[in-house]
C-alpha positions in Angstrom: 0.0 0.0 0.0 1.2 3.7 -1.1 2.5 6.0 1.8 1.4 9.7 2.4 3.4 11.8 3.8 2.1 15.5 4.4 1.9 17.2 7.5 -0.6 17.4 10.0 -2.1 14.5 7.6 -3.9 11.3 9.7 -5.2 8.2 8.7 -8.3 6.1 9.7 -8.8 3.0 9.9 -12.7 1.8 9.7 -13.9 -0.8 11.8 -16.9 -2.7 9.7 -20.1 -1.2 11.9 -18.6 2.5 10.6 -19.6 1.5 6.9 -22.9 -0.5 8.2 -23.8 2.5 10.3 -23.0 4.7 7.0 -21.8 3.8 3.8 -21.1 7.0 3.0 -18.2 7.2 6.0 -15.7 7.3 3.8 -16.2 11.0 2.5 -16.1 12.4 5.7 -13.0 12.5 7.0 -11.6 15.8 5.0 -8.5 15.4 3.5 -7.2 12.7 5.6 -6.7 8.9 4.0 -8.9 6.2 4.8 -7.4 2.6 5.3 -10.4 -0.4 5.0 -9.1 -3.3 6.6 -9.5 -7.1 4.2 -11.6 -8.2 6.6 -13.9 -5.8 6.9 -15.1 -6.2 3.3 -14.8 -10.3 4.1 -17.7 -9.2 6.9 -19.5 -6.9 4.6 -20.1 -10.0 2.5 -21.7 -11.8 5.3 -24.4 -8.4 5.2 -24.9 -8.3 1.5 -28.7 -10.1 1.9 -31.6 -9.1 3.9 -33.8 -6.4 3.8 -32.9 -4.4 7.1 -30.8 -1.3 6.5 -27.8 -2.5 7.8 -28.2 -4.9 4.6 -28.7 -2.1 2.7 -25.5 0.0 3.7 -23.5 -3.1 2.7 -24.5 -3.2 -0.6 -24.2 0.2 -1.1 -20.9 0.7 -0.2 -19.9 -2.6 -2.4 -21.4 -0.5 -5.1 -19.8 2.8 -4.1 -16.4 0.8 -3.6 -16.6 -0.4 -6.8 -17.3 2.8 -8.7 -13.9 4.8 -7.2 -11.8 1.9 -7.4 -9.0 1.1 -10.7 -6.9 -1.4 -11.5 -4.3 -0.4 -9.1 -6.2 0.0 -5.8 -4.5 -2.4 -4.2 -1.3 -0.8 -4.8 -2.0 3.1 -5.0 -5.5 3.7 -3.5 -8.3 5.3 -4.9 -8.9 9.2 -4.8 -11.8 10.2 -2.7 -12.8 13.6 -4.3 -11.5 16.9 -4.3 -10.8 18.1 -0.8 -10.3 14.6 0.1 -7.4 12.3 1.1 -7.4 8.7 -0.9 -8.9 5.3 0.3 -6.8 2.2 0.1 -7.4 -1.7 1.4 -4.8 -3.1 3.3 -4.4 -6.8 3.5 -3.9 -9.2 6.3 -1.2 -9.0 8.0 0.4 -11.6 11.1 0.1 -10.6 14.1 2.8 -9.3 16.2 3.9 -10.5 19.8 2.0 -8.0 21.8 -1.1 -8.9 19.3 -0.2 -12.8 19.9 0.4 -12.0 23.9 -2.8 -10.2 24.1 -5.0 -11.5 22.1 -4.6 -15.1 21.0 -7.9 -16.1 19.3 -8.2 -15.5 16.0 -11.1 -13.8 15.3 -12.3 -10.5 12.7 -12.0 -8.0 15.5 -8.1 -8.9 16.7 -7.7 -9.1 12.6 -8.7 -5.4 12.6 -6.6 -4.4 15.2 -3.5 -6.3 13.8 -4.2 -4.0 10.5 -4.5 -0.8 12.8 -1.2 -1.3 14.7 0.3 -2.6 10.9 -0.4 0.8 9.7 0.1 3.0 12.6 3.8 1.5 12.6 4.1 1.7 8.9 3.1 5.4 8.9 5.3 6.7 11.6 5.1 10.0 12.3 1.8 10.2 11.0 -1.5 10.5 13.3 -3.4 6.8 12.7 -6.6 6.4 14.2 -9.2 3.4 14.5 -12.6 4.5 14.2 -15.1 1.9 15.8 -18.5 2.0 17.2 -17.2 -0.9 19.2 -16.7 0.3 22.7 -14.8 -2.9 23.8 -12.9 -3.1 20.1 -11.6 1.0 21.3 -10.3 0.3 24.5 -8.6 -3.1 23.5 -7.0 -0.8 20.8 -5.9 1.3 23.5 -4.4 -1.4 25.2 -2.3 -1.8 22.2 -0.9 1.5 22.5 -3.2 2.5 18.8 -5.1 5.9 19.0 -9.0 4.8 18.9 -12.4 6.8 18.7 -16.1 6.6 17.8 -17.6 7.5 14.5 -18.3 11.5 15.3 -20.0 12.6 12.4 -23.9 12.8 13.1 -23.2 12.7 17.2 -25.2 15.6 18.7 -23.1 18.1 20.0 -25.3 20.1 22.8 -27.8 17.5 23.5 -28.8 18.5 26.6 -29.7 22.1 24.9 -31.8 20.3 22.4 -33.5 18.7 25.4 -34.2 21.7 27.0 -35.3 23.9 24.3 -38.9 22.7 23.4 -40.2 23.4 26.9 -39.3 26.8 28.5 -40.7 28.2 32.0 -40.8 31.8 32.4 -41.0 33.1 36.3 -42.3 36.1 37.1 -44.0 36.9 34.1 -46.4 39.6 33.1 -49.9 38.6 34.7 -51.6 41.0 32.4 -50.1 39.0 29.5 -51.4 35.8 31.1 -54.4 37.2 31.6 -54.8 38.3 28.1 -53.8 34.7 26.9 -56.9 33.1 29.1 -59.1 35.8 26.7 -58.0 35.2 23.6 -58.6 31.6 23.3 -57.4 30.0 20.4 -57.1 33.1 18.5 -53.4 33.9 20.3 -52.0 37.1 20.9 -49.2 38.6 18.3 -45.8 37.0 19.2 -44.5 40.8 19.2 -46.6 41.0 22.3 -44.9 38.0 24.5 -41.5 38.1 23.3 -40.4 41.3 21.6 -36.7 41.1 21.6 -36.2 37.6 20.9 -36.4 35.9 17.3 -38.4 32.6 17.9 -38.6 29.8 15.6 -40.4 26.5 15.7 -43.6 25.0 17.7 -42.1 26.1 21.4 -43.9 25.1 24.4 -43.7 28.2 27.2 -45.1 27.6 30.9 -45.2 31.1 31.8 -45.7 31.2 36.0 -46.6 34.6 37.9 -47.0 33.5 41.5 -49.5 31.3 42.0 -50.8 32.3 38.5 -49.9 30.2 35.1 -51.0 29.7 31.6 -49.1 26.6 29.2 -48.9 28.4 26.0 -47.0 27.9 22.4 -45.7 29.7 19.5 -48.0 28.5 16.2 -44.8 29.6 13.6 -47.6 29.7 10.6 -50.1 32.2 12.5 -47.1 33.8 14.0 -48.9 34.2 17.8 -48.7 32.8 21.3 -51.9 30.6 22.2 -53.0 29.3 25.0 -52.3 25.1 25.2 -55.3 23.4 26.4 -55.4 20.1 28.2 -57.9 18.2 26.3 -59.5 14.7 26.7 -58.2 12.7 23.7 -59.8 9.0 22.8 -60.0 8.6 26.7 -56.3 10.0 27.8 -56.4 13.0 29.8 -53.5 14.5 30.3 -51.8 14.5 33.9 -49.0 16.9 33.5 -47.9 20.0 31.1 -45.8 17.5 29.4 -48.2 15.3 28.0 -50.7 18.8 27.2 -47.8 19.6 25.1 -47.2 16.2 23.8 -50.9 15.9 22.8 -51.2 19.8 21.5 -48.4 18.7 18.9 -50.0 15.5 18.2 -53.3 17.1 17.2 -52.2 19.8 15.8 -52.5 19.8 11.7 -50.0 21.7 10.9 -47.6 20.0 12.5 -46.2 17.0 10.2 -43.3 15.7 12.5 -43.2 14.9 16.3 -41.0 13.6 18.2 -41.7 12.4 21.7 -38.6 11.9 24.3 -38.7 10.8 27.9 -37.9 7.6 30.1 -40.1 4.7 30.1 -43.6 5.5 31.7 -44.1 9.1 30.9 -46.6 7.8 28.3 -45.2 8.7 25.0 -46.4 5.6 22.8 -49.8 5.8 24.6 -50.5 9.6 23.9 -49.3 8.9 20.1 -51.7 6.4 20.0 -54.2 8.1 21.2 -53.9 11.3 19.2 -54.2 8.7 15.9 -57.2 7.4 17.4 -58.9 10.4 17.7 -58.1 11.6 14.0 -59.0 8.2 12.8 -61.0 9.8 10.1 -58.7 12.4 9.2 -56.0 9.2 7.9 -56.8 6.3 5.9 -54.4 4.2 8.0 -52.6 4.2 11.4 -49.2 2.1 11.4 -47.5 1.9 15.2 -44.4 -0.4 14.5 -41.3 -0.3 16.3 -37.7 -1.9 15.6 -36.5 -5.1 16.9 -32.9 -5.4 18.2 -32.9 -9.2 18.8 -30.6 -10.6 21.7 -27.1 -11.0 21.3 -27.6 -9.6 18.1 -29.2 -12.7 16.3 -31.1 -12.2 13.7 -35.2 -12.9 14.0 -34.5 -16.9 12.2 -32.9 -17.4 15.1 -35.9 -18.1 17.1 -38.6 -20.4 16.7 -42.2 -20.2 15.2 -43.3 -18.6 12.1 -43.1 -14.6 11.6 -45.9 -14.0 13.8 -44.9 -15.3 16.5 -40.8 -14.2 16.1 -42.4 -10.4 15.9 -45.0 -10.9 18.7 -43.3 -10.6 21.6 -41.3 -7.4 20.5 -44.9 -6.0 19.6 -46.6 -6.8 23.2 -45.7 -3.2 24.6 -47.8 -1.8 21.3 -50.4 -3.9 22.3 -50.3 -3.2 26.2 -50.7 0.8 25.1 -53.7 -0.1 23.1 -55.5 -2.0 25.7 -54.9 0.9 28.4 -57.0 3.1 26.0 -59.6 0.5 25.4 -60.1 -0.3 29.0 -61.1 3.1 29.4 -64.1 2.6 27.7 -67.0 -0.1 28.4 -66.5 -3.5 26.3 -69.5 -2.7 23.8 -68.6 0.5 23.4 -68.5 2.4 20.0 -65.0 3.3 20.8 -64.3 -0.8 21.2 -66.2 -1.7 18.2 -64.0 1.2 16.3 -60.4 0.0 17.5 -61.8 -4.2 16.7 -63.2 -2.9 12.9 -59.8 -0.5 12.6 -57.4 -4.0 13.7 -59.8 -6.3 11.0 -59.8 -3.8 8.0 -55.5 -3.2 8.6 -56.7 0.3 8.8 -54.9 0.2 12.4 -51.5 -1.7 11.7 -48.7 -2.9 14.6 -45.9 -4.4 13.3 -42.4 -4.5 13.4 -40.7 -1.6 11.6 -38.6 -3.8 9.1 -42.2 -4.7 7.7 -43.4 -1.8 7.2 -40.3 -0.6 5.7 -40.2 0.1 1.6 -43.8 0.1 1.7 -45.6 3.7 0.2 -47.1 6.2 3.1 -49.6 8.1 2.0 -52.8 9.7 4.1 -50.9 7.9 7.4 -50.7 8.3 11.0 -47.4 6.7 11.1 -45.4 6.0 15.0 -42.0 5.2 15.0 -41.8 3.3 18.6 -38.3 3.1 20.2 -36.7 5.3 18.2 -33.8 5.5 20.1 -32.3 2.5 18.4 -32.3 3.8 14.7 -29.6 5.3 13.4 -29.7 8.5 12.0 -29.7 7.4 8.7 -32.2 5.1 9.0 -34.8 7.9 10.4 -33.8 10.1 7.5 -34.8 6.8 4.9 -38.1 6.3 6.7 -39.1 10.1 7.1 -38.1 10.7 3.6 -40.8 8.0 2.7 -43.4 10.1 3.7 -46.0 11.4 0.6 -49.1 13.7 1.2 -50.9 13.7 4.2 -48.5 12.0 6.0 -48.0 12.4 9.9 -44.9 10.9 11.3 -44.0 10.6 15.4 -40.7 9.3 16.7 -41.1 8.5 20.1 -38.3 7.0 22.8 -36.1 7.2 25.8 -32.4 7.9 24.6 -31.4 6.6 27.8 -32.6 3.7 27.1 -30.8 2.5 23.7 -30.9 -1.4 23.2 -28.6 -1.2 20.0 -25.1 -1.9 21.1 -23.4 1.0 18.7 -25.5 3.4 19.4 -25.5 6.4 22.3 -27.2 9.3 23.4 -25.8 11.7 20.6 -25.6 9.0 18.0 -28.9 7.5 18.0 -31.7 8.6 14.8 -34.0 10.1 17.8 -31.3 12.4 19.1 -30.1 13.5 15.3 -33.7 14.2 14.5 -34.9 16.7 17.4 -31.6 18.2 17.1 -31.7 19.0 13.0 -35.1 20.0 12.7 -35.5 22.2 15.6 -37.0 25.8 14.4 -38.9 23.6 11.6 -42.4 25.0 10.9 -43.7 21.3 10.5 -41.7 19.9 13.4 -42.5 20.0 17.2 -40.4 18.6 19.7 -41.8 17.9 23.6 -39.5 16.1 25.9 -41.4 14.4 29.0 -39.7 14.1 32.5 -42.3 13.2 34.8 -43.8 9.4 34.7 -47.4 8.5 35.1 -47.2 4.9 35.4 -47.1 4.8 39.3 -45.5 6.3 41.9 -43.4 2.7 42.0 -42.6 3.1 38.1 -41.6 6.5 39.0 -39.1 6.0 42.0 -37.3 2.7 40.3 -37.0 5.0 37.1 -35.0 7.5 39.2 -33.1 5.3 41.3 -31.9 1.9 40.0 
């Protein structure tokens, strides 16, 4: 493999879950060279079939690998664009005796490392990084002496600001303002009026507090005013907290196109989603709740026994658990009952797991995205940029709670979507704190 020697100049060296996290990795590293490991593309191969986008990524960056590469890759590399360093493959290499000391099985991941400490040695002088997603392959790399990080690129930066931006509480603000906001109703009052020396964009949620006085209000981008929020009953769910008035305000609000819903477990995200589709039933053709399945130990669904139904059923159960807390709130018979049964028979109310739903046209949908958290932030992008007319799309999950195991807090699709389309016009963002489920729920969420 060709050497490059300029200053300041580093090279990477991609672990295989960079490329199957995104294929298009490889042009994001400026003008620094990228080194791709044999083995990853022997474990791409393995990836090449199936319909999840993992799958997808794999064949993609066969394809895109394909395109940039000549006859002499394996000897000179492969440009990478202008403003960009070159891409090369690097063969297998033996391992050395701290490799051998340290790691004696012979397995893809100690293969990887073998190439990084190869190259780092061969480049000396030169910055040589691994970039993994693999927590345990990083700090066995650092063991090795080899300079190791995370794949960066679509981590959110200030999450915590993003968190804390949809909701906003103003003390000591003007009661006459308040006051005014209790008259106008749904009409609003000129944003000029609330907030004159600030520029506000997007669907923010204020509670504005005067003493013992306070109104929940929001700033409607389109009309350009404050209104007052109510807390309304919605298919049966009444809302306990400001949160969830919030949550359900965005939900039923037309002009909003994209929600997403972020909290621990038990704040009721799904179940207010749910509930919000339900009562717009007539306003969508179809309702589709599905959610993602991150199988154990990373095994794939064929792993486990039955037929598709019953490999998908038990990831589904919490779908179904939210939709029987709304239909216990009515009586057996009633017409809400009868409406949810006839909605489950004519598929016009559809749970399912997300990689069935995926490919398949939305049009005229209610469409919630359950456990978001573990999508990457490409694969939110693919399934929001399915969306045709009259389309309403809700991401709801807890990114504290992310099953996936090369995913985080600032690298997970739920994270990367609040974060880029805050300010939208079409986009409302409500972050729940406080849970509902029971005081239990609520102690065991904060403490264990």
């Amino acid at each position: 493999m060709a050497e490059t020697k300029t200053k300041n100049k580093k090279t990477f060296v991609l672990d295989t879950n960079v490329i199957l996290h995104d294929y298009r990795s490889i042009y994001n590293f400026e003008d620094n060279d990228i080194v791709i490991p044999i083995t990853v593309l022997e474990e791409l191969d393995k990836f090449k079939r199936g319909n999840d986008q993992i799958n997808y990524h794999a064949r993609e960056f066969v394809r895109e690998l394909d395109q940039i590469s000549g006859s002499d890759f394996f000897q000179k590399g492969a440009p990478l664009g202008n403003g960009r360093g070159r891409l090369f493959i690097q063969t297998g290499v033996p391992f050395s005796l701290k490799m051998n000391d340290s790691f004696s099985e012979d397995i893809p991941d100690h293969r990887i490392l073998a190439i990084a400490e190869y190259i780092t040695e061969k480049r000396e002088g030169e910055k040589v990084v691994l970039v993994s997603k693999d927590m345990n392959l990083r700090m066995k790399a650092r063991s090795l002496g080899i300079l190791a990080e995370d794949y960066k690129t679509d981590q959110v930066k200030d999450l915590e600001v993003s968190l804390n931006k949809c909701i906003e509480t103003k003390e000591d603000f003007s009661q006459e303002l308040i006051a005014k906001l209790y008259e106008s109703g749904e009409a609003g009052i000129p944003v000029e009026t609330f907030f004159p020396k600030e520029e506000i964009k997007g669907n923010n949620y204020y509670i504005l507090k005067n003493g013992s006085n306070s109104v929940l209000a929001c700033y409607d981008p389109v009309r350009k005013v404050v209104r007052k929020v109510e807390k309304l009953n919605t298919f049966g769910i009444y809302p306990k907290n400001s949160e969830q008035a919030f949550a359900l305000d965005a939900l039923m609000n037309p002009n909003i196109s994209l929600v997403a819903l972020s909290g621990k477990a038990g704040t009721g995200k799904t179940l207010l989603a749910l509930a919000a589709a339900l009562q717009q039933n007539k306003a969508f053709e179809q309702i589709y709740l599905a959610r993602p399945i991150v199988a154990l130990s990373n095994k794939d669904l064929g792993y486990l026994p039955g037929d598709v139904n019953e490999k998908v059923s038990p990831y589904m159960q919490p779908l179904f658990d939210n939709l029987a807390v709304i239909k216990h709130r009515y009586n057996m018979h009633s017409q809400e009952n009868r409406l949810i049964e006839d909605m489950l028979k004519d598929e016009r109310l559809v749970i399912s797991a997300l990689a069935y739903i995926r490919g398949r046209s939305l049009s005229n949908v209610f469409f919630i995205v359950d456990e978001a958290q573990n999508l990457t932030p490409h694969e939110v992008k693919t399934i929001i940029t399915r969306a045709g007319e009259g389309v309403k799309m809700v991401f709801t999950g807890d990114i504290d709670q992310i099953d996936s195991p090369y995913l985080d807090r600032q690298s997970n699709g739920l994270s990367h979507l609040f974060d880029r389309m805050q300010g939208q016009d079409i986009f409302a963002h409500v972050h729940l704190e406080k849970g509902e489920r029971s005081f239990l729920a609520e102690v065991a969420s904060n403490l264990l």
